[in-house]
Structure formats: structure tokens, C-alpha cells
Kinemage of the C-alpha trace (Angstrom):
@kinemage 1
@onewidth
@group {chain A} dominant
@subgroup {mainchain}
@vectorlist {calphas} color= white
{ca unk a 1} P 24.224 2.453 -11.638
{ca unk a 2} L 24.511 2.333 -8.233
{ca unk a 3} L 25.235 4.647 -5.257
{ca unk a 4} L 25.801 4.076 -1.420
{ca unk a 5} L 22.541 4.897 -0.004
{ca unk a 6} L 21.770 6.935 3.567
{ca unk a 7} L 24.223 5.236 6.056
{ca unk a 8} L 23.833 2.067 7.402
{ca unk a 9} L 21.114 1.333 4.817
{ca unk a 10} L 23.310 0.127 1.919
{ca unk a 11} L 23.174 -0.163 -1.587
{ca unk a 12} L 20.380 1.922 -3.792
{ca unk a 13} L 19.870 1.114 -7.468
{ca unk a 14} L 18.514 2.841 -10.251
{ca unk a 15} L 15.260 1.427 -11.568
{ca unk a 16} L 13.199 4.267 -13.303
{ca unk a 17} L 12.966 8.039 -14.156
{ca unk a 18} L 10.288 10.125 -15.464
{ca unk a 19} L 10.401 13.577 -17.143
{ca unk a 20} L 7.051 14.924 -16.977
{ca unk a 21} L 5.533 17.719 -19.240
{ca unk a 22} L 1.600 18.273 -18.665
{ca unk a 23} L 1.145 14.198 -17.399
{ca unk a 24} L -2.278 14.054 -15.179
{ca unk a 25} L -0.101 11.271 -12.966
{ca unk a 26} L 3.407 9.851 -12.844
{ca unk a 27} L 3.046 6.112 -12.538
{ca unk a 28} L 5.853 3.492 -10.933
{ca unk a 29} L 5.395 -0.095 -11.624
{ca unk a 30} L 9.531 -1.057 -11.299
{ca unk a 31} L 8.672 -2.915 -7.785
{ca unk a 32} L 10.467 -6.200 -7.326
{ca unk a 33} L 10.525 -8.109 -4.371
{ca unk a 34} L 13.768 -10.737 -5.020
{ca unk a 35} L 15.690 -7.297 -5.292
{ca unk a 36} L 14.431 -5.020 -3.030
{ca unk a 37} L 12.724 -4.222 0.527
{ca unk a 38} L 12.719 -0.149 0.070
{ca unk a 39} L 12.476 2.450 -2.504
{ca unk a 40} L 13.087 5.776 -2.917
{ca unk a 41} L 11.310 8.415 -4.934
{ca unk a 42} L 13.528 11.371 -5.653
{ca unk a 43} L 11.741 14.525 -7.041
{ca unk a 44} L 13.619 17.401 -8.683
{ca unk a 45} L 11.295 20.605 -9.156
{ca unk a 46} L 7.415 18.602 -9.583
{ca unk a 47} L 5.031 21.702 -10.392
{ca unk a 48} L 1.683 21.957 -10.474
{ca unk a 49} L -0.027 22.790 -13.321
{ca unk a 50} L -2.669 24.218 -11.407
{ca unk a 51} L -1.342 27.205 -8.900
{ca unk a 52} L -1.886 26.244 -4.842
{ca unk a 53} L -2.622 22.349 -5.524
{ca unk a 54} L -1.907 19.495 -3.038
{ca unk a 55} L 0.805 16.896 -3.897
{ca unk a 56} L -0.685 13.563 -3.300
{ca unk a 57} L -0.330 9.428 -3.790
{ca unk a 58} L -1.944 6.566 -4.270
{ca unk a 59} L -1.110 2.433 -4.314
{ca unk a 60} L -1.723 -0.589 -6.490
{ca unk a 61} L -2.032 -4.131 -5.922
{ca unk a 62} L -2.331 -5.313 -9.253
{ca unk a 63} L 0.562 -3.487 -11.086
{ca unk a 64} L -0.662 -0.358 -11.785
{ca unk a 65} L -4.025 -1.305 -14.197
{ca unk a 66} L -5.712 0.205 -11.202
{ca unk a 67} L -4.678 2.610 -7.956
{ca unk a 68} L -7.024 2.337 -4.853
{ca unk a 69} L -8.733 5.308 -4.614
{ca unk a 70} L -11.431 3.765 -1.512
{ca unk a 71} L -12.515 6.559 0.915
{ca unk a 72} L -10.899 4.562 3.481
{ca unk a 73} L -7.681 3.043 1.873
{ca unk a 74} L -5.183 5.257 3.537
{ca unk a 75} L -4.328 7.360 6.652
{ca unk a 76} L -1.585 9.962 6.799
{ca unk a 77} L 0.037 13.229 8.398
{ca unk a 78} L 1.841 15.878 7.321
{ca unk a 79} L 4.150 18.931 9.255
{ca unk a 80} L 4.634 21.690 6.643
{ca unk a 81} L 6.089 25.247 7.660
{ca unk a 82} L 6.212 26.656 10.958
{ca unk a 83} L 2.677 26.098 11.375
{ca unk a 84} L 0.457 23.489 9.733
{ca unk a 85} L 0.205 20.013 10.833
{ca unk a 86} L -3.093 18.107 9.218
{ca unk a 87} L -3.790 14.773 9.233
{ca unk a 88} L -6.776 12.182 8.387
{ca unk a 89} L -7.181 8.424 9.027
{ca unk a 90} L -10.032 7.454 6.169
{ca unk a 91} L -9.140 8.874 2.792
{ca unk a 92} L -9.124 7.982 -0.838
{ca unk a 93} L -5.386 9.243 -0.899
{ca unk a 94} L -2.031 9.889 0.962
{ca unk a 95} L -2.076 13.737 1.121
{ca unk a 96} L 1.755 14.756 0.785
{ca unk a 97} L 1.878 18.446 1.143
{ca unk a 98} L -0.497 21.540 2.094
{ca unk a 99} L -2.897 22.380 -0.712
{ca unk a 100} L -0.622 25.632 -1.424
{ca unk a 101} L 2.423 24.086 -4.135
{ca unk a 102} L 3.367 26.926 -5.915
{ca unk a 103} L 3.151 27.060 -10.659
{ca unk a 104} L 4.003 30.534 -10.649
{ca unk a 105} L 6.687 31.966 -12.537
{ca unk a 106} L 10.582 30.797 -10.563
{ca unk a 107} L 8.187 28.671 -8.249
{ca unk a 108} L 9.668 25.234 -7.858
{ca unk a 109} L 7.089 23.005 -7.143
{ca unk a 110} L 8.149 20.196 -4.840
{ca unk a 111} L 11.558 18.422 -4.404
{ca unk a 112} L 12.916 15.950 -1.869
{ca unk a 113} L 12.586 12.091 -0.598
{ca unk a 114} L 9.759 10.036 -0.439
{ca unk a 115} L 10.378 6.444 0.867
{ca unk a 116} L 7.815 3.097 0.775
{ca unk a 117} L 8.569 0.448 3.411
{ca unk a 118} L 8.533 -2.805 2.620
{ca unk a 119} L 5.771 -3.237 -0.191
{ca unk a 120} L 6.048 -6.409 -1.121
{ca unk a 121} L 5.115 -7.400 3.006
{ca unk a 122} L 1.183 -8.549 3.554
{ca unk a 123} L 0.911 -5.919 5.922
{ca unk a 124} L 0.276 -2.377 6.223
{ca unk a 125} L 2.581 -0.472 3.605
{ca unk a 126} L 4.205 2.895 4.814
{ca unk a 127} L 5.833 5.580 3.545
{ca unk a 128} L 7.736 8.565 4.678
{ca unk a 129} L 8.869 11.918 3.105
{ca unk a 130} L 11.163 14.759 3.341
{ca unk a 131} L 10.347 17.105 1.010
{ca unk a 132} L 10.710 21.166 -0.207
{ca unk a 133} L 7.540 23.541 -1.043
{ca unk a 134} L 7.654 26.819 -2.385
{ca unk a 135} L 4.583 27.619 -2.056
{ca unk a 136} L 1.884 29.967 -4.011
{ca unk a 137} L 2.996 32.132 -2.089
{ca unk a 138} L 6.808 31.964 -3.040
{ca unk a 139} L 7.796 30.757 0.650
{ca unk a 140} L 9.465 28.119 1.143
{ca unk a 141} L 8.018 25.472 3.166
{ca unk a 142} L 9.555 22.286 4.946
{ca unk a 143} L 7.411 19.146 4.928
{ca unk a 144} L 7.914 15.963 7.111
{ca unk a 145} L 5.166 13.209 5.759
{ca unk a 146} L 3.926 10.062 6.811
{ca unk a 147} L 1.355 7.876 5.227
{ca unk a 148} L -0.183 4.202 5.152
{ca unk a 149} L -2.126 1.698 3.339
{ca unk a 150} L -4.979 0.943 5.452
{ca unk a 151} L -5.479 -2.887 3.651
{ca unk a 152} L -2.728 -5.508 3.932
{ca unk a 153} L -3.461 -7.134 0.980
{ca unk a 154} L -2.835 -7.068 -1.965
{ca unk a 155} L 1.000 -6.263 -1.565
{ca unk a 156} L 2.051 -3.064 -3.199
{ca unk a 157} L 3.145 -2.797 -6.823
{ca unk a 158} L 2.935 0.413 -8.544
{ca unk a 159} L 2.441 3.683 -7.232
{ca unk a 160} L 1.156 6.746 -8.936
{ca unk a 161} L 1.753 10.781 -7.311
{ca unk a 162} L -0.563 13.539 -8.597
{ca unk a 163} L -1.434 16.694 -7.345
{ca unk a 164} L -5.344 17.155 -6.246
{ca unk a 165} L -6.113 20.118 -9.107
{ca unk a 166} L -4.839 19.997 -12.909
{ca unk a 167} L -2.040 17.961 -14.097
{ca unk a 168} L 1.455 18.008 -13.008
{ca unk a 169} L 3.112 20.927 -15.381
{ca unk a 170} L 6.867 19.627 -15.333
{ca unk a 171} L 9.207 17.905 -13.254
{ca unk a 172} L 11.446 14.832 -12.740
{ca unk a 173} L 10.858 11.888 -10.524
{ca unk a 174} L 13.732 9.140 -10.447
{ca unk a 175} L 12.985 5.489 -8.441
{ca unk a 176} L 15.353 3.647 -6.354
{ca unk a 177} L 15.449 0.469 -4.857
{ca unk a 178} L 17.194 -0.290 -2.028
{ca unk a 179} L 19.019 -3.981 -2.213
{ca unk a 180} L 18.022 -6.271 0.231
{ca unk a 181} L 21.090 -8.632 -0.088
């Protein structure tokens, strides 16, 4: 299936989706560089398992048998709310929200966009987000992300999201690739 993707960006494919009921990680390996230069990871209601967690990712070179998890493999930022901007440029992880995602009862967890840039490139691979938060808290939070892989090599894979306490409770994340001819 296919759909016309943001404008001027053309066509975006299907290539994965993953329900997930108490998973520790979701895991992508569906990367393929003769197809495509971007993809897109849509999430539909990803909820902690673990009230007030962090929604987080990591890379692999080597097609997901391992993620790097180095204490300096990654640099990113984050804008959530009306208030919080953090950021860190040596860390084991690209941090995707505030450490506030909400598991309560009609708390949604995270939904939105999130968007790696030419992965299959030996250079530095970066990713963007747009995503929802209702929070602990039940507030709902805006987030604009940014991240990057810090090494150039190996070119990027697989990726894996998690949240930084307990597993992910439930949730749907859905991969696109965006055709490069």
C-alpha cells in the first residue's frame, strides 16, 4: 500500500507494523537502501508500562543483533510543553520526550511522527519528531525532537524505541519508507 506522503516529499510505503502488549522494546529492522532514503515511524497511543517514564531510541549497525547503547553514541534535544526544553550531547540514547508519559487510566501515552534521515549515508544519522504526550499528569504536552548518531559508521539498520522505566504496556507503531525513485 501506498500513500502520497507530506508534500513535495513523494511516495511513502508500508514496510512494518507492530502491536505491542507488555514488549520491553519495539524493534525495526525493514531498512533498505535500493528503496528508500527516509522513514517514518508513526505511533498510535505507545504507553508506558511504568507511570511518568521517558520515551527513548536507540540505532544499529548490524541489523538489529545489537543497538549502541555507548555513553557517547548520540546527542539530542527536545521542546515539550510550554516550558521544558532539555538537551545533552554524550548519551547512551536519543531521549524523545520528558520523563513524565502518562499509564494511567484514559492516559494515551505518546502518538505522532518520528522521521530518520538518510540511514543508509556514512555520515551522521538524524532524526526528527513531532509527537503528543499526555502526561502523568493528564496534560497534554506538545513535543518537537531532534536527535543524532554521533558515529558515521556503521550505516543505520534497525532501530529499537523504549521507554527509560518498565516495558512499553500497549501501543502501535507502523514504519514507512519514503521512495527514493
Amino acid at each position: 500500500a501506498t500513500y502520497m506522503g507530506t508534500k513535495g516529499l513523494g511516495a511513502t510505503s508500508f514496510i512494518s507494523s507492530s502491536d505491542l502488549s507488555d514488549a520491553a522494546t519495539a524493534s525495526f529492522t525493514g531498512f533498505d537502501a535500493s528503496l528508500y532514503d527516509v522513514y517514518e515511524f508513526v505511533l498510535m497511543n505507545v504507553i508506558p508500562a511504568t507511570d511518568g517514564a521517558a520515551f527513548q531510541m536507540r540505532t544499529s549497525g548490524n541489523g538489529g543483533t545489537s543497538y549502541d547503547s555507548g555513553a557517547s553514541d548520540y546527542k539530542y534535544e527536545f521542546s515539550q510543553g510550554a516550558s521544558t526544553r532539555e538537551n545533552d550531547n554524550s548519551e547512551a540514547f536519543i531521549k524523545l520526550t520528558k520523563t513524565n508519559v502518562g499509564s494511567a487510566s484514559g492516559e494515551r501515552g505518546v502518538n505522532g511522527v518520528i522521521k530518520v534521515f538518510g540511514p543508509h549515508i556514512e555520515t551522521h544519522t538524524f532524526i526528527s519528531g513531532l509527537l503528543s504526550v499526555e502526561t502523568d499528569g493528564a496534560s497534554m504536552n506538545a513535543v518537537t525532537s531532534s536527535g543524532k548518531r554521533i558515529q558515521a559508521t556503521p550505516v543505520v539498520n534497525a532501530v529499537q524505541f523504549f521507554f527509560s522505566s518498565g516495558n512499553i504496556e500497549s501501543g502501535t507503531i507502523t514504519m514507512y519508507g519514503m521512495v527514493n525513485s
